[in-house]
C-alpha positions in Angstrom: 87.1 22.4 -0.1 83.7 21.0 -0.6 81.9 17.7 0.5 79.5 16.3 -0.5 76.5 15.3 1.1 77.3 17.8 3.6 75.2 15.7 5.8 74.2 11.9 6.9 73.1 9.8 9.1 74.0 9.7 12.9 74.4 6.0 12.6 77.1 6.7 10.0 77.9 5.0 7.0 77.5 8.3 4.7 79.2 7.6 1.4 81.1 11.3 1.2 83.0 12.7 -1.9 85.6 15.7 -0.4 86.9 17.5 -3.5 90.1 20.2 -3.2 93.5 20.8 -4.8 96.9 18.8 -3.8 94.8 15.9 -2.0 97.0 12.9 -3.3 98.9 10.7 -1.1 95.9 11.3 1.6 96.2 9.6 4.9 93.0 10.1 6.7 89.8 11.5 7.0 88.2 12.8 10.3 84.9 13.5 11.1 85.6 15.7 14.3 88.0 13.3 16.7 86.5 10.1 14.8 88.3 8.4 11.5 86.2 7.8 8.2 86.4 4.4 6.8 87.0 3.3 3.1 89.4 6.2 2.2 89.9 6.1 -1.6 92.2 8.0 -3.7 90.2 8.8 -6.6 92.3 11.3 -8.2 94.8 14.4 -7.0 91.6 16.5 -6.4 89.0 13.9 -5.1 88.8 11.1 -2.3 86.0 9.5 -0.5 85.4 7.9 2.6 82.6 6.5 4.6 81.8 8.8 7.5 81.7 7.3 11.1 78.6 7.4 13.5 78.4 11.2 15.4 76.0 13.8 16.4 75.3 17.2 15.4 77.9 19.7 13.0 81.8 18.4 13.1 84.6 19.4 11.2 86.0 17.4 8.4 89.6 17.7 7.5 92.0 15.2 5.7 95.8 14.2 6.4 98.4 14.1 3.8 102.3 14.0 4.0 102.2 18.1 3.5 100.1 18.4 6.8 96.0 18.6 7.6 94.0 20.3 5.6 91.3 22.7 6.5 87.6 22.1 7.7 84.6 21.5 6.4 81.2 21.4 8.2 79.3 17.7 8.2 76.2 17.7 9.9 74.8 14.2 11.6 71.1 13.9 11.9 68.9 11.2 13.1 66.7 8.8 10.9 63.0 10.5 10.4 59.7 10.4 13.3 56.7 10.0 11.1 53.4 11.8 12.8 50.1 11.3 11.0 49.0 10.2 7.4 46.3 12.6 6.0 44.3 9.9 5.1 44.7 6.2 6.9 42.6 4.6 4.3 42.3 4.1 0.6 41.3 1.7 -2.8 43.2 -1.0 -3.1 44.0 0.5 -6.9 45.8 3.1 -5.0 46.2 6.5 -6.8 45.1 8.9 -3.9 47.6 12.1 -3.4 48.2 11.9 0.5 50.1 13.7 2.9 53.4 12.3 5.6 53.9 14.9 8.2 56.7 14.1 10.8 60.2 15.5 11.1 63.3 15.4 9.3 62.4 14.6 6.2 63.7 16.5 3.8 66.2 14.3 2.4 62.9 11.3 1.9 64.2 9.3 -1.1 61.4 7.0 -0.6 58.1 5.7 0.8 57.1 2.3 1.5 53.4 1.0 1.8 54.0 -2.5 2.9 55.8 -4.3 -0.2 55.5 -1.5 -2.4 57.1 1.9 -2.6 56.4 5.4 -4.3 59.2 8.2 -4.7 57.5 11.5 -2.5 58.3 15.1 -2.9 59.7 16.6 0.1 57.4 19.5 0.7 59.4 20.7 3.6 61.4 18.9 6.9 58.0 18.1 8.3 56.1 17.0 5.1 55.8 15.1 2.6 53.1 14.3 -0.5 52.9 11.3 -1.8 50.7 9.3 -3.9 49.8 6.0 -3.1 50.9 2.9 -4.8 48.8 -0.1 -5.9 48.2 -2.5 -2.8 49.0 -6.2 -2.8 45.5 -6.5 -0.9 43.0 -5.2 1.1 44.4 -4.8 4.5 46.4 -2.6 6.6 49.9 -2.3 5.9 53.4 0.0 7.4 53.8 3.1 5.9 57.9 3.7 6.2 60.0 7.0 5.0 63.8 6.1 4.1 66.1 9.0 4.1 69.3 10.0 4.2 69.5 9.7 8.1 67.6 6.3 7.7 64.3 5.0 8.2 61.4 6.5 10.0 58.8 4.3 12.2 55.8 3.0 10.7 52.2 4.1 10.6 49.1 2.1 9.0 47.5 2.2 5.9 44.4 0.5 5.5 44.1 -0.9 1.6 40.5 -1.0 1.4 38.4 -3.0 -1.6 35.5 -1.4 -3.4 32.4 -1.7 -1.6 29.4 -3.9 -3.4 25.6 -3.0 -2.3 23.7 -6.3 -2.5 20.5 -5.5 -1.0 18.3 -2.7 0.3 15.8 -3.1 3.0 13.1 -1.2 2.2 13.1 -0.7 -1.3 10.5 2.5 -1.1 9.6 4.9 1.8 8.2 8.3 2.2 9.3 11.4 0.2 9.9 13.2 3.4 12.8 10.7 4.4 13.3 9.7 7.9 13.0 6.2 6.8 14.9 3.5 8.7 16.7 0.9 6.1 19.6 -1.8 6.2 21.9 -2.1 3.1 24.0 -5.7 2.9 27.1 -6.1 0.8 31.0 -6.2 1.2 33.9 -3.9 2.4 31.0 -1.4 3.8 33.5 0.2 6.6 33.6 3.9 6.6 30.9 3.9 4.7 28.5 6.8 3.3 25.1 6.1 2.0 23.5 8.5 -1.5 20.3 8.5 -2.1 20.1 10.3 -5.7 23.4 12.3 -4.5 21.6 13.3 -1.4 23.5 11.6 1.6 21.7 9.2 3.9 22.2 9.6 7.9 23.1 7.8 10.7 25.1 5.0 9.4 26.5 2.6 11.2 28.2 -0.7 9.8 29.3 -3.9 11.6 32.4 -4.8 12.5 32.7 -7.2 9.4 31.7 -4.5 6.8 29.0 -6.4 5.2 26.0 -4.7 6.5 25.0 -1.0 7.5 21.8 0.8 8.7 20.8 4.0 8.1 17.8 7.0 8.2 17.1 7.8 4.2 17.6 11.7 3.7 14.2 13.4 1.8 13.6 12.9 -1.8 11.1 13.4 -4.8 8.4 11.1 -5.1 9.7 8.6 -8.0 12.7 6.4 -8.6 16.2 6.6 -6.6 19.8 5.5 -6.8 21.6 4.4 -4.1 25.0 4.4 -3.8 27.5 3.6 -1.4 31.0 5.3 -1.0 34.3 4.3 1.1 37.4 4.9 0.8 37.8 1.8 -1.3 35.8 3.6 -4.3 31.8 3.8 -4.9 30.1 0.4 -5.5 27.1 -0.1 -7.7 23.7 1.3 -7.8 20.5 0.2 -5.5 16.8 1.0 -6.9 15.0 2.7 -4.0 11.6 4.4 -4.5 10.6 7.5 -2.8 6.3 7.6 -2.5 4.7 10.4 -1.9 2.3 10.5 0.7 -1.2 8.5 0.0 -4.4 10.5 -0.6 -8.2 9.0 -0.7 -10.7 10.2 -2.9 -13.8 7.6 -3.2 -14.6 4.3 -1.6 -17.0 1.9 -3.3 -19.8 1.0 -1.7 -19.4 3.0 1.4 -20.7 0.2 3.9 -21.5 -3.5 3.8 -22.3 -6.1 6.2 -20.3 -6.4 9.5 -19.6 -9.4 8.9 -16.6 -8.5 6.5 -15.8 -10.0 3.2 -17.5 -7.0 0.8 -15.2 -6.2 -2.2 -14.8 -2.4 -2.1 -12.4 -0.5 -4.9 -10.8 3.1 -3.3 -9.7 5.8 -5.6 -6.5 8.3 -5.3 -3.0 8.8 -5.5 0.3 7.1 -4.9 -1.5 4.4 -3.4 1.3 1.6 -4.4 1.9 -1.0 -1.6 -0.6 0.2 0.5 -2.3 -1.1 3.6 -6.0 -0.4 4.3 -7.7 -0.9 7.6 -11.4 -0.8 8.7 -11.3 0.4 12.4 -7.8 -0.9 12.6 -8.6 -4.3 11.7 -6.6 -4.8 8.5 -8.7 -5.8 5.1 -7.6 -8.5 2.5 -6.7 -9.3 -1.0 -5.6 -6.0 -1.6 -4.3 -5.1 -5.3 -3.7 -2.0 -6.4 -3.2 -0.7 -10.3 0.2 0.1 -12.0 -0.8 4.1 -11.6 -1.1 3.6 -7.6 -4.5 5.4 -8.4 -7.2 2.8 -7.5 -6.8 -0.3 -5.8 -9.6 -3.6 -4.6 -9.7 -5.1 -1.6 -12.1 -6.9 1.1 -13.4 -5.7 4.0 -12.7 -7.4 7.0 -15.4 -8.1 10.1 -16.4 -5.2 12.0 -19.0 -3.2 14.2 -21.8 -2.3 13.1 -21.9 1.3 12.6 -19.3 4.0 11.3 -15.6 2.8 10.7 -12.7 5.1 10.2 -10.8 3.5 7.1 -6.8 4.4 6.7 -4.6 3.7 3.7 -1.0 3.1 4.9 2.0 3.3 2.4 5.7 3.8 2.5 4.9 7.3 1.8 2.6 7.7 4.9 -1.2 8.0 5.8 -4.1 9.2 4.9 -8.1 8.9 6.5 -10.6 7.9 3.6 -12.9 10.8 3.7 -16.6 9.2 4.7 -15.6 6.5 5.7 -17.2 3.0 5.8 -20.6 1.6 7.9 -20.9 -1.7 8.6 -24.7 -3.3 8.7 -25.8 -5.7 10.5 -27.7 -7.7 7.6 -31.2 -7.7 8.7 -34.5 -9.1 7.3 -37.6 -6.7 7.4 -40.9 -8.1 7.6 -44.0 -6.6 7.8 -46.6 -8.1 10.0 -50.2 -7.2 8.6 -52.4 -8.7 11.4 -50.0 -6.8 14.0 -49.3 -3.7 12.7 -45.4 -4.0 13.3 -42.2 -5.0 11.0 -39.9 -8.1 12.7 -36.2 -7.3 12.6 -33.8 -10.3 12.1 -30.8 -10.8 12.3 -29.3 -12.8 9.3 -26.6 -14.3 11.0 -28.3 -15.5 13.9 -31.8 -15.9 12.6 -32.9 -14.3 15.7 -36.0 -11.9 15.8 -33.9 -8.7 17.0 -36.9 -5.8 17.3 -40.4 -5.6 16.9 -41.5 -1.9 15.3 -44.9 -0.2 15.4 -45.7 1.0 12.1 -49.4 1.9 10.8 -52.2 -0.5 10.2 -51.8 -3.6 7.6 -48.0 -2.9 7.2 -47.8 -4.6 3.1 -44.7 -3.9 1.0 -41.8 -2.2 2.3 -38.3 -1.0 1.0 -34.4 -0.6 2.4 -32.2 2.6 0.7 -29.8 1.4 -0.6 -27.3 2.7 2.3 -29.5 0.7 4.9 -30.3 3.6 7.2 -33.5 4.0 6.3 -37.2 1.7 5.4 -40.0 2.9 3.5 -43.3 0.7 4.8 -46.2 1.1 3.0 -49.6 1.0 5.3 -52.3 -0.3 3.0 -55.3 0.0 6.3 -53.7 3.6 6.7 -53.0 4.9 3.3 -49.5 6.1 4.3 -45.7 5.0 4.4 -43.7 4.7 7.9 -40.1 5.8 7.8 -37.9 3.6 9.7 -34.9 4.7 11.4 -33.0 1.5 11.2 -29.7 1.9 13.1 -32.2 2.4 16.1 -35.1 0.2 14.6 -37.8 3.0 15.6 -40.2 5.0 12.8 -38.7 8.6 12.1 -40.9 11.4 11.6 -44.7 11.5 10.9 -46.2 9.0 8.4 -46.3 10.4 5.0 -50.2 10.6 3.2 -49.9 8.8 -0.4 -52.9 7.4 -1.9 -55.5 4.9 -1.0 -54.4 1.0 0.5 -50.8 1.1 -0.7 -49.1 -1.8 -1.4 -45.7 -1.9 -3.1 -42.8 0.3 -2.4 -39.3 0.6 -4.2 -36.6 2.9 -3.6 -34.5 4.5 -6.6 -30.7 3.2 -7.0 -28.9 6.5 -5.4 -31.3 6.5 -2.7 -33.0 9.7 -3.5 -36.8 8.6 -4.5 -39.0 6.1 -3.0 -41.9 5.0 -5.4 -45.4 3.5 -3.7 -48.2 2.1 -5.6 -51.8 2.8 -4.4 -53.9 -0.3 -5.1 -57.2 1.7 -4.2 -56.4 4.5 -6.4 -54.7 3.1 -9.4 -51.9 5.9 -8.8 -48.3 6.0 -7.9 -46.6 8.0 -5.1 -43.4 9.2 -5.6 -42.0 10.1 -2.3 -38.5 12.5 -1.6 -36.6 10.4 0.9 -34.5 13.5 1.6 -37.5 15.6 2.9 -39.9 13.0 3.1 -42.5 14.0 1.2 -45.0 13.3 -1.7 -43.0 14.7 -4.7 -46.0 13.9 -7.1 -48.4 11.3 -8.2 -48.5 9.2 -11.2 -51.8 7.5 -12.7 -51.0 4.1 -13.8 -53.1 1.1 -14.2 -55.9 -0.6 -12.5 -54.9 -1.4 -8.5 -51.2 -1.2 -8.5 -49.4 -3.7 -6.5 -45.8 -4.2 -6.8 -43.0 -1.8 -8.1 -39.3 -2.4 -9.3 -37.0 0.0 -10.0 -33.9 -0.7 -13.2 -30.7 -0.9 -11.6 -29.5 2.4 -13.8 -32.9 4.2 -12.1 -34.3 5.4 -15.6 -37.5 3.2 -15.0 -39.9 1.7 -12.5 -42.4 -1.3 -13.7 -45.5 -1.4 -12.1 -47.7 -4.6 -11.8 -51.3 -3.9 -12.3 -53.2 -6.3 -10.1 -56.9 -5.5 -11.9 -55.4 -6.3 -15.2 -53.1 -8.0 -17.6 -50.7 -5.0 -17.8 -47.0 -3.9 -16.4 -47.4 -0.1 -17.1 -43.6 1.7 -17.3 -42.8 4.7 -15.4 -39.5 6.9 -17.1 -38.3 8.0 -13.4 -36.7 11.3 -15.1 -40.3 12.6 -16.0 -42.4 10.8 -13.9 -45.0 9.9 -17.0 -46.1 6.4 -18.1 -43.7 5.5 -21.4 -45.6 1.9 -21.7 -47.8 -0.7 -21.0 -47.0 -4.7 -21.5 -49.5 -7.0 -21.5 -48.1 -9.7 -19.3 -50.6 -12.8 -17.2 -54.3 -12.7 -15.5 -53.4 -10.1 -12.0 -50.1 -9.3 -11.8 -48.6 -9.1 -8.8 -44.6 -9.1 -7.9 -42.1 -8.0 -10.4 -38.2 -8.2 -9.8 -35.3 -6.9 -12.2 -32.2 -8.7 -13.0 -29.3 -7.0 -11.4 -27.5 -6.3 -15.3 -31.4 -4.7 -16.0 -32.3 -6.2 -18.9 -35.0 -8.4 -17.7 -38.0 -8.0 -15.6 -40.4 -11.3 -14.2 -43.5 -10.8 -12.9 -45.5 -13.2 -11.6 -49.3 -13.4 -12.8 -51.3 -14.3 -9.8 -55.0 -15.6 -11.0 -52.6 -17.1 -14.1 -50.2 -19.6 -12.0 -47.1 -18.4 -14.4 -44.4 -16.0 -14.5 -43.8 -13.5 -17.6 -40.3 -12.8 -18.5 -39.7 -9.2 -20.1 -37.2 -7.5 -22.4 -36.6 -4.5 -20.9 -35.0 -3.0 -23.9 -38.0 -3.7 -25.7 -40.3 -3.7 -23.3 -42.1 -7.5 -25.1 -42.8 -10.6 -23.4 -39.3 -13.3 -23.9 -41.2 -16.4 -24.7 -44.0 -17.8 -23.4 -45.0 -17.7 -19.7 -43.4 -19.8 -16.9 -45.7 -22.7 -15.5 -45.0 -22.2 -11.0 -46.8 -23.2 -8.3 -50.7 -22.1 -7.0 -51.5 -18.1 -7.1 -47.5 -16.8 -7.4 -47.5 -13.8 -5.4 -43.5 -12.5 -4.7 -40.3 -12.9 -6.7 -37.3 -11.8 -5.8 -33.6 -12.4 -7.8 -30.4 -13.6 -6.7 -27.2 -11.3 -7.0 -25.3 -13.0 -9.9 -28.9 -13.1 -11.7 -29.1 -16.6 -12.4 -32.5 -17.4 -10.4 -35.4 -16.3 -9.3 -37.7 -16.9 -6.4 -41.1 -16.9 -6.6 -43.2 -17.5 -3.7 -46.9 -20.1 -4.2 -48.8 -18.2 -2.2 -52.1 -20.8 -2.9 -49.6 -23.8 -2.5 -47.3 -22.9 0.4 -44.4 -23.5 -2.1 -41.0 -21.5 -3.5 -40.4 -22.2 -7.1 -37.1 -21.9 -8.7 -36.4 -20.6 -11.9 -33.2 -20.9 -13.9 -32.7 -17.5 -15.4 -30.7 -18.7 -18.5 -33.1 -20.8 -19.4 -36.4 -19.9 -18.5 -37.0 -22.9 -17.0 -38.3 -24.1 -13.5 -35.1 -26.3 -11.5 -36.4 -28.5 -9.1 -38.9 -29.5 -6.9 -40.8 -26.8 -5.7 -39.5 -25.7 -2.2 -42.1 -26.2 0.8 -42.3 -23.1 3.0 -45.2 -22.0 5.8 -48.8 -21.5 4.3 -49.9 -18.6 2.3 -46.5 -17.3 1.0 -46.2 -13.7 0.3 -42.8 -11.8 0.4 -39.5 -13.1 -0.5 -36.2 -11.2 -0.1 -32.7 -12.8 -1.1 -29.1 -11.9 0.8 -27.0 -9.3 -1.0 -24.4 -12.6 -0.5 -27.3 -14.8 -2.0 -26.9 -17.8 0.2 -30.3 -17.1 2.1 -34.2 -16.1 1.0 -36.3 -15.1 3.5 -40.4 -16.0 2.9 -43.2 -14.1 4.7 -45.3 -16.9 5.0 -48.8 -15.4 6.7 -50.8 -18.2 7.0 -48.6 -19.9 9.3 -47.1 -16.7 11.3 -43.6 -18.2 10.3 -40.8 -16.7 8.2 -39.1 -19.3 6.1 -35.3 -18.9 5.6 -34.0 -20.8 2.4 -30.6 -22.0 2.2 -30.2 -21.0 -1.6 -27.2 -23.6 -2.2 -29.3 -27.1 -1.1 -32.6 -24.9 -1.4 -34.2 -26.6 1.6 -35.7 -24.2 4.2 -36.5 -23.8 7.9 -39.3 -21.7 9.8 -38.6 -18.1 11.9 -42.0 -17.1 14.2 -42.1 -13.8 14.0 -45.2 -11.4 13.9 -48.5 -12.1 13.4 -49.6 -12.3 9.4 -46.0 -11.8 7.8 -46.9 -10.0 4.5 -44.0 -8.7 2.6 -39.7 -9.0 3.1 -37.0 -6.5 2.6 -33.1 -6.9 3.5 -31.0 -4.2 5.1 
């Protein structure tokens, strides 16, 4: 005689069916010593009944007017105890396979999350699988098994929404990771950070799940996706870029004054949002070019002297190899009557040193680097070398030939060329061993030298003549001779090079040359009494040319040829004149007054310096 279920609930209430043979006119049902309720007669072989609340395996027999039948076995059990969840957390979408351990749950007919319920399959009495149903929303609901012996306690189930990335703080850092960075978005909890699949490290998130730091894992130099992952799902994508780490090649120009504000470019690699300091001190206006292979800036005050210059990036650091000297900007003039050169300070105006150099110090020059002055000593018929971080003469003078006079340096620093007035020849020193690489003749008494600013040619003013001879620097052989004004004396080139001016002393005017052609532009430009120096500004739009018969600085537009202005009254018996690589300053040897006039080059009014005794000619370091 079968039942069936064969088992139910403790509580009771376990709708039984108890089939067999001559069951009509039943009476009563017992589970053990305890009556079943709602006895039906369904047929001669069939009744059911609701069993009554027990424990453990009882006996069930029925009554009917032929006597008590025999048992069968019922077995009570107790609702389910629900352990652990696999996995406490999941999208709101739902679809995740889980797993419900616990006891007594074989007979699970159902699982409820919250409002909503999914049919499980019973693995065994102490587990069952599941798969999550959609959530109403994202929070934590009961997780409930109903089986045949009832329903289990509850456990939570946190619904969680898919996580959004909103922003990313930095947006670049090193290849090598180890970068610290905060993400913002929503539902972040339980988060897990990718960096191009790589995973981040370190996360933590805040309580409210909408933000997270963590330490970027290492990558390849170039573009990233970041992603972040949570039980809710994966949210969208972050652009992150990894940099490689910076490296320096070349810095243009390698020093500058100390007072900062030099424009410098710096070659190299994966230089994009980088930092550069001189000595620490960070400079300005820095751009750098879509390739991250060259980038501008400008320098900021410093020391004079060396300066250790550092590119910072994302990606890391690197020393620019050379580095950087800063100059004091200094005025050289050489004092004929004294035999010295005054050194002053352009900032301060202020005579700094006073250097013994050889007798009747004339002309004089400053390589391009400023670590070095060439000083030619016309009573002495050599050149001083001037050490001019420490202001003292280096080495022995160097013979050239008789009373020189003029000296110019080459643009890379390499040649220095000296005119002999008393020899009509040309010295050509080599600065690197400092010594007389060979001589040149050139015209009558040689006086002043300029050098193009591609150093292909030097133009000579020949003071016994009317002739500019022209020097190729490459060979060392005269390639010309212009006829220019009565005893020419100064000559300065244009910074682009394609114009020389000379002044013609006995002539009172200034010839203008093409030096692509090597003819006189125009007729000659009227000055002042005797012209003597000339010097140019930076941007090329004027030159400066001392009155050495008139104690006057005249003007002259470069555009237009043209004298602007009233002549500017300096000390008497102008000679040198040397312009600021900023142009806002010309300095005037003036030696018939002992003075050295500094020009203010924007209202071109001047004031007086007392330096040494016959200021001759001017050079700036």
């Amino acid at each position: 005689m079968p039942i069936s279920p064969n088992r139910g609930s403790t509580s009771g209430g376990t709708h039984v069916t108890i089939t067999g043979t001559n069951l009509a006119g039943t009476t009563a049902v017992k589970f053990g010593a305890l009556p079943a309720t709602g006895i039906t007669q369904v047929s001669p072989t069939q009744v059911t009944a609701i069993s009554p609340s027990g424990t453990g395996a009882v006996e069930v027999t029925l009554t009917t007017s032929a006597g008590v039948s025999g048992p069968v076995s019922f077995f009570y059990f107790g609702p389910p105890y629900l352990c652990s969840l696999s996995v406490a957390s999941g999208p709101l979408a739902g679809g995740s396979t889980i797993t419900v351990n616990g006891t007594d749950l074989s007979t699970a007919t159902s699982v409820r999350f919250g409002a909503n319920a999914a049919v499980p399959t019973v693995v065994s009495d102490r587990q069952l699988s599941v798969t999550v149903p959609t959530g109403s929303s994202a929070a934590a609901v009961a997780v409930i098994v109903v089986t045949a012996g009832g329903t289990s306690n509850s456990l939570p189930y946190t619904y969680v929404g898919v996580p959004t990335a909103a922003t990313l703080t930095p947006v670049s850092g090193t290849a090598s990771g180890g970068t610290s960075f905060t993400l913002t978005g929503t539902n972040l909890a339980g988060a897990a950070v990718i960096f191009n699949s790589v995973p981040a490290t370190a996360i933590t998130v805040n309580p409210a799940g909408t933000s997270l730091t963590g330490t970027t894992p290492p990558g390849t130099a170039g573009a990233a996706t970041v992603q972040v992952t949570t039980p809710g799902g994966t949210s969208n994508s972050l652009p992150y870029t990894y940099v490689g780490v910076p490296t320096a090649a070349t810095l243009t120009p390698v020093s500058g004054t100390a007072s900062g504000g030099t424009s410098f470019t710096l070659t190299g690699t994966n230089l994009a949002g980088a930092a550069v300091t001189f000595n620490s001190v960070p400079a300005t206006a820095i751009t750098v070019n879509p390739a991250g292979t060259s980038l501008t800036g400008t320098t900021p005050p410093g020391t004079a002297g060396a300066a250790t210059v550092q590119v910072t990036t994302p990606g890391g650091s690197t020393t620019v190899p050379g580095g950087y000297t800063y100059i004091l900007r200094r005025a050289y003039v050489t004092n004929a009557f004294s035999n010295t050169v005054s050194v002053i300070s352009t900032a301060t105006n202020a005579v700094l040193a006073s250097i013994n150099v050889g007798t009747n110090p004339s002309g004089m020059a400053v390589t391009p680097n400023s670590i070095r002055a060439y000083v030619a000593n016309s009573g002495a018929s050599t050149v001083t070398v001037i050490n001019t971080t420490t202001n003292t003469p280096t080495g022995a003078p160097i013979t050239v030939g008789t009373n020189p006079r003029g000296v110019a340096i080459t643009p890379d620093g390499t040649r220095a060329y000296v005119t002999n007035n008393g020899a009509t020849t040309m010295s050509v020193i080599d600065t690197a061993t400092n010594t007389v690489l060979t001589t040149i003749t050139v015209g009558t008494n040689p006086y002043g030298v300029a050098i193009t600013p591609d150093g292909t040619r030097a133009y000579i003013t020949n003071s016994g003549t009317t002739t500019v001879s022209v020097v190729s620097t490459a060979t060392n052989t005269v390639t010309g001779t212009i006829t220019v004004g009565t005893s020419p004396r100064g000559v300065a080139i244009t910074p682009d090079g394609t114009r020389a001016y000379v002044t013609n002393f006995s002539s009172g005017t200034v010839s203008v040359i093409n030096t692509t052609t090597n003819t006189v532009i125009g007729s000659p430009i009227a000055v002042g009494l005797t012209p003597f120096g000339v010097a140019i500004t930076p941007d090329g739009t004027r030159a400066y040319v001392t009155n050495n018969g008139s104690g006057t600085v005249s003007v002259i537009n470069t555009t237009t040829n043209t004298v602007t202005g009233s002549p500017i009254t300096v000390g008497l018996t102008p000679f040198g004149v040397g312009i600021t690589p900023d142009g806002t300053r010309a300095y005037v040897a003036n030696q018939g007054a002992n003075t050295v006039s500094v020009i203010d080059t924007a209202t071109n009014t001047a004031s007086a310096i007392t330096a040494g005794t016959g200021p001759f000619g001017v050079a700036i370091a």
